[in-house]
C-alpha positions as CSV (number, residue, x, y, z in Angstrom):
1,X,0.0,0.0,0.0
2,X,2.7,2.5,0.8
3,X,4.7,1.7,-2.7
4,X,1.3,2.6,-4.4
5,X,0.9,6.1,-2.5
6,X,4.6,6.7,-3.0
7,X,3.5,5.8,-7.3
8,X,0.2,8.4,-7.1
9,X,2.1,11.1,-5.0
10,X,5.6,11.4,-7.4
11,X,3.4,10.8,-9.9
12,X,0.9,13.7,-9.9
13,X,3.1,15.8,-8.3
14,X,5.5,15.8,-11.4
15,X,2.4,16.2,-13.7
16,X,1.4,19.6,-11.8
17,X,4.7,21.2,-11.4
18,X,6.7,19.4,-14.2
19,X,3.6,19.0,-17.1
20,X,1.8,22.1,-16.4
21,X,2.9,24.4,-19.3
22,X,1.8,28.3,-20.0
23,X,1.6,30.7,-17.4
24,X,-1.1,29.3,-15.6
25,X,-0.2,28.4,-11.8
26,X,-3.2,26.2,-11.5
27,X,-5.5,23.9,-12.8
28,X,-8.3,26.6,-11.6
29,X,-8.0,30.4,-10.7
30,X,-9.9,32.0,-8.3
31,X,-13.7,33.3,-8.4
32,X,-14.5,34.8,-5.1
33,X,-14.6,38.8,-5.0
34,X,-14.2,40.8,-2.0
35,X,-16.1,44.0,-1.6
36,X,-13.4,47.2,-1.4
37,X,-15.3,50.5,-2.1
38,X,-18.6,52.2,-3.8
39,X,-18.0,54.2,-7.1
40,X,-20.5,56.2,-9.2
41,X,-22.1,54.5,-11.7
42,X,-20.7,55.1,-15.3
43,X,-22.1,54.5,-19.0
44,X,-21.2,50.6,-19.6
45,X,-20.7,49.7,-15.9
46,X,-22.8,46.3,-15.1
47,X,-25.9,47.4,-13.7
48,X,-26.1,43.5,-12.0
49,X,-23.4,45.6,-9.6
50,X,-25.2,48.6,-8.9
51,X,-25.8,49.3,-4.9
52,X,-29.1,50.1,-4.5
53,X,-29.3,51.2,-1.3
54,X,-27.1,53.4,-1.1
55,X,-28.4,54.8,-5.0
56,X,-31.9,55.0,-3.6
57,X,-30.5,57.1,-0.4
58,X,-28.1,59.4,-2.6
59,X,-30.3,59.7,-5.4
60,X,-28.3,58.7,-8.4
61,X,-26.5,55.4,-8.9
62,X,-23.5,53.7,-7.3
63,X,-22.2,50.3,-7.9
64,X,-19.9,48.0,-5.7
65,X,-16.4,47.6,-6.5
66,X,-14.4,44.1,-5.8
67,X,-11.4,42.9,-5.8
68,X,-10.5,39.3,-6.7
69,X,-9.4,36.7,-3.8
70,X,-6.6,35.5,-4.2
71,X,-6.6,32.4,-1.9
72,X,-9.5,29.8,-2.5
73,X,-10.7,27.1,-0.3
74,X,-10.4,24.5,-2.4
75,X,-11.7,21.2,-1.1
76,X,-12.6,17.5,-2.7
77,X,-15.4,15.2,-1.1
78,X,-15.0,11.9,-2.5
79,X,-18.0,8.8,-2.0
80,X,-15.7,6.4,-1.5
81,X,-18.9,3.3,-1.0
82,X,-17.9,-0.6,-1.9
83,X,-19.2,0.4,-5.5
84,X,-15.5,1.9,-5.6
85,X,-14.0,-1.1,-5.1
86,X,-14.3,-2.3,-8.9
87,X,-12.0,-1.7,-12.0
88,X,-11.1,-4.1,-14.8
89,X,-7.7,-1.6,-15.7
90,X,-7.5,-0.6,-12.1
91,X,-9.8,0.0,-8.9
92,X,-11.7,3.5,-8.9
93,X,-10.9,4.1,-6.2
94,X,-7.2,4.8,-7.2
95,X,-8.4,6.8,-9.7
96,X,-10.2,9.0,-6.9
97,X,-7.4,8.9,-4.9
98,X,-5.1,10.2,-8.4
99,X,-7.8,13.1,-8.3
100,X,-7.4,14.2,-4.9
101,X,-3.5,14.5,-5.4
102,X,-3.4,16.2,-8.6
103,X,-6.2,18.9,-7.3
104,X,-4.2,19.5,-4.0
105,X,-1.0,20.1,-6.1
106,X,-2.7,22.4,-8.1
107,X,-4.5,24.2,-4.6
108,X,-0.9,24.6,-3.2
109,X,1.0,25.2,-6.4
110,X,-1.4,28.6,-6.5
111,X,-1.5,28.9,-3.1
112,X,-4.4,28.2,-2.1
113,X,-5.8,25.9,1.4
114,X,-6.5,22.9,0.5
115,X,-8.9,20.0,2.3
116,X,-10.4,16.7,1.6
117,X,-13.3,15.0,2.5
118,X,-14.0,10.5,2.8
119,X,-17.4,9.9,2.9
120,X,-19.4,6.5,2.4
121,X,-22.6,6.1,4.8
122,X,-21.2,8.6,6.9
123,X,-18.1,11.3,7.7
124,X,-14.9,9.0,8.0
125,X,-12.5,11.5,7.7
126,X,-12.2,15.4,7.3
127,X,-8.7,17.3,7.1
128,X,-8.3,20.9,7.9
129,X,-7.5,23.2,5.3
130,X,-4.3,24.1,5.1
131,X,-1.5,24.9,2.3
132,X,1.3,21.8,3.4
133,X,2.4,19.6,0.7
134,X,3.1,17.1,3.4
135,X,-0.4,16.5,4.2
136,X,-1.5,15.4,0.2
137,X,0.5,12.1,1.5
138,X,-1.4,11.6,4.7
139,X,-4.7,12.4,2.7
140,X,-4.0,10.0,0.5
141,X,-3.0,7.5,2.4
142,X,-5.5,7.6,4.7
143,X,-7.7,7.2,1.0
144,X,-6.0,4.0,0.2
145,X,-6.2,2.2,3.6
146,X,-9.9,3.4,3.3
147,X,-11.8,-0.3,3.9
148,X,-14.3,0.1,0.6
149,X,-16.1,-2.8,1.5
150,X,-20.0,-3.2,2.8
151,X,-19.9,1.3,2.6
152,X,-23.1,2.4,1.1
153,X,-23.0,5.4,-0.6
154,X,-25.4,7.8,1.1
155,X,-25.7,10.6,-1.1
156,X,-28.7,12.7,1.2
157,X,-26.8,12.0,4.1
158,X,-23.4,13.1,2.0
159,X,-25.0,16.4,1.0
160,X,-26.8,17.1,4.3
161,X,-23.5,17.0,5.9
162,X,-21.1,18.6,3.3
163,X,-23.3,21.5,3.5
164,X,-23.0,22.0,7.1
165,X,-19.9,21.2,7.2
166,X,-18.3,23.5,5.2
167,X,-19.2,27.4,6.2
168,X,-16.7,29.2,4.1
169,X,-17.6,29.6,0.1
170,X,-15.7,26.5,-1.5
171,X,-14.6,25.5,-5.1
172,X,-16.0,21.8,-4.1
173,X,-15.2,18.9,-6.2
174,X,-17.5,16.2,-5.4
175,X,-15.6,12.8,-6.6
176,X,-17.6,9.8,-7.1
177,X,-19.2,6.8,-9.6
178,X,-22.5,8.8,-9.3
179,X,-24.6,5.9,-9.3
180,X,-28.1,6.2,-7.8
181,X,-30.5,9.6,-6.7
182,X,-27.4,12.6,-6.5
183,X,-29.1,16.3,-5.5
184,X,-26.6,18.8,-5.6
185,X,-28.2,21.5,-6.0
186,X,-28.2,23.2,-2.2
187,X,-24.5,22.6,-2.8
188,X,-24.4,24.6,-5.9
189,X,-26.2,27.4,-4.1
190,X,-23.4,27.8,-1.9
191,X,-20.5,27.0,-3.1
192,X,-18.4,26.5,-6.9
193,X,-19.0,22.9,-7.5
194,X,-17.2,20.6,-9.7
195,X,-18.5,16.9,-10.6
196,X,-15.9,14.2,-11.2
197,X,-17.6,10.9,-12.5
198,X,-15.2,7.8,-12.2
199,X,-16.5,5.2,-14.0
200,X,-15.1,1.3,-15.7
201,X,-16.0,0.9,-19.1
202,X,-17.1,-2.5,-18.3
203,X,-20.1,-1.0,-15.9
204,X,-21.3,0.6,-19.2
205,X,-20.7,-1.6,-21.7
206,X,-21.0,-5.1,-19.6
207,X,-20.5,-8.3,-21.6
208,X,-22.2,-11.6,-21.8
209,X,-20.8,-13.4,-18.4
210,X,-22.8,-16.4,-18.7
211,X,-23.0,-18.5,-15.2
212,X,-21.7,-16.6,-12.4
213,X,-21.7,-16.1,-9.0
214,X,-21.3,-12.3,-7.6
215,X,-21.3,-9.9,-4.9
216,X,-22.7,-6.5,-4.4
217,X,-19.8,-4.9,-2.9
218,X,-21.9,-2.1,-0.7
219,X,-24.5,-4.8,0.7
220,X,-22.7,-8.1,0.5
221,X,-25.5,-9.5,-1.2
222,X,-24.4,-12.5,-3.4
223,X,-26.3,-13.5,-6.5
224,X,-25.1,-16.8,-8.8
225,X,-27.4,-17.5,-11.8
226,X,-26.9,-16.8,-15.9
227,X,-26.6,-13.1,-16.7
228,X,-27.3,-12.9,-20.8
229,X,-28.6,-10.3,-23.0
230,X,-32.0,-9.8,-21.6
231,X,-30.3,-8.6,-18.2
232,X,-27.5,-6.6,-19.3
233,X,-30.1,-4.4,-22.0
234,X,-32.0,-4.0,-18.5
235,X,-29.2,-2.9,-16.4
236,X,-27.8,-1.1,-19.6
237,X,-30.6,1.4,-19.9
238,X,-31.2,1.8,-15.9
239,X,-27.8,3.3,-16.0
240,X,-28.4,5.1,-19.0
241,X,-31.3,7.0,-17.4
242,X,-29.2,7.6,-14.4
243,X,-26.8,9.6,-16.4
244,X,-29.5,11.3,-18.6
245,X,-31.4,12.9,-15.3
246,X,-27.7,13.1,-13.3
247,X,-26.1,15.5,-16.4
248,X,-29.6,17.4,-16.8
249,X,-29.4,17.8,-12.8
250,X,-25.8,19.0,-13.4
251,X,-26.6,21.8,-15.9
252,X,-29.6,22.8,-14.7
253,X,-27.5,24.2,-11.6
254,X,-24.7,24.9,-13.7
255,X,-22.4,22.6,-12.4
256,X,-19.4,21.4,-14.2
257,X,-18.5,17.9,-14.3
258,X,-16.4,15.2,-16.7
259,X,-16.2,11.5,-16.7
260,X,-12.7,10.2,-15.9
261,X,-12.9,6.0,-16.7
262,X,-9.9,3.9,-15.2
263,X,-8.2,3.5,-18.1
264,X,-7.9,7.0,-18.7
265,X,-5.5,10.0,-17.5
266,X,-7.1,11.4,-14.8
267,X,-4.6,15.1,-14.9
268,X,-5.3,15.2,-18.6
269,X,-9.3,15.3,-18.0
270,X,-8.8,17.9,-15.6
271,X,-6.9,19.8,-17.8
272,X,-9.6,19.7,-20.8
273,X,-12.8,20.6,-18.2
274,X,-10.9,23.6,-16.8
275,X,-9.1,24.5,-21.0
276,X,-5.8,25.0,-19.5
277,X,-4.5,23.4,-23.0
């Protein structure tokens, strides 16, 4: 286990600060404003900043002026239930935990606080924010010593506590397979939220297995009979209406999200949702 989170740590760590090429400093840039003074209004200002308080007491317009933050809280909440623990390249969950490491290189590389969240039925682990490269390796280890099996993922519960949890405005990326009822949208309200969809290409496009015997990795429940055509076009087009209401969910509260499958780079996906190449 520790030669694997030696692998992901050198590994992403050289992609952010050895791969990253332009004059961006991070995968993201920041989005929060802080309020610094009131000006006049002028021809061509946006009128979606105008202060109208203080326009209706002085009788002509004024607007708000901002100045970008710098620093973000940048923080990743990953479902880490026993569907996780499933991969014919390799396991999800190692693609998760590849995501967490790039994300918090890219948070410190800009210099920004950095936190991460394991979640499965309940809170199992949350770090503080903070800007110490040392503490991606604890994260991550603590990820990959993470015992997947007989979690279920409880997405209510997840977003329940994710939104009490976290008080200052975050750029959240929620990391998971997505599988089953996902309402982000109290999330959205409050914070810059990012979707990360890890998926198998095998869970899509599942093959004839024939006589089998297998095991739902979040209950334990066992099932050994023939699986043919009839039950993969059923289970084929319950996840296919999963996805269609999950990415109509994700737009509707304009939510950004990409599907990362475990046969794929997971830095390069980032790098095409944020267009940093």
């Amino acid at each position: 286990m520790k030669s694997r989170v030696k692998k992901i740590i050198l590994k992403t760590k050289k992609q952010v600060f050895g791969d990253m090429l332009g004059n961006n400093t991070s995968l993201f840039q920041g989005e929060g404003f802080e309020f610094t003074e009131l000006r006049e209004y002028v021809y061509g200002d946006d009128v979606r900043k105008i202060d109208w308080k203080t326009t209706a007491k002085l009788g002509k317009p004024y607007i708000r002026i901002y100045q970008e933050e710098r620093e973000l809280n940048v923080t990743t909440a990953v479902m880490m239930g026993g569907s996780t623990y499933f991969g014919t390249v390799r396991q999800k969950s190692e693609v998760m935990s590849e995501l967490v490491a790039s994300i918090g290189f890219s948070a410190m590389k800009n210099g920004d606080l950095f936190s991460n969240i394991i979640f499965a039925d309940r809170l199992y682990e949350m770090s503080r924010p903070n800007k110490k490269f040392f503490s991606i390796e604890s994260i991550i280890t603590k990820m990959e010593s993470f015992e997947l099996l007989n979690k279920k993922s409880d997405y209510k519960l997840f977003v329940d506590t994710l939104f009490k949890r976290l008080k200052r405005k975050s750029f959240l990326f929620i990391i998971s397979d997505f599988v089953g009822e996902v309402d982000l949208t109290l999330l959205s309200k409050k914070h810059d939220v990012v979707a990360l969809i890890v998926r198998d290409k095998f869970e899509e496009n599942p093959k004839e297995l024939g006589y089998i015997r297998i095991r739902d990795m979040e209950s334990s429940q066992t099932f050994e009979g023939d699986i043919g055509q009839k039950e993969l076009d059923t289970y084929t087009k319950a996840l296919a209406q999963n996805d269609e209401k999950l990415y109509a969910h994700f737009k509707k509260n304009s939510i950004r999200f990409t599907k990362i499958y475990t046969d794929e780079e997971p830095f390069l996906k980032l790098i095409r949702l944020f267009g940093r190449r």
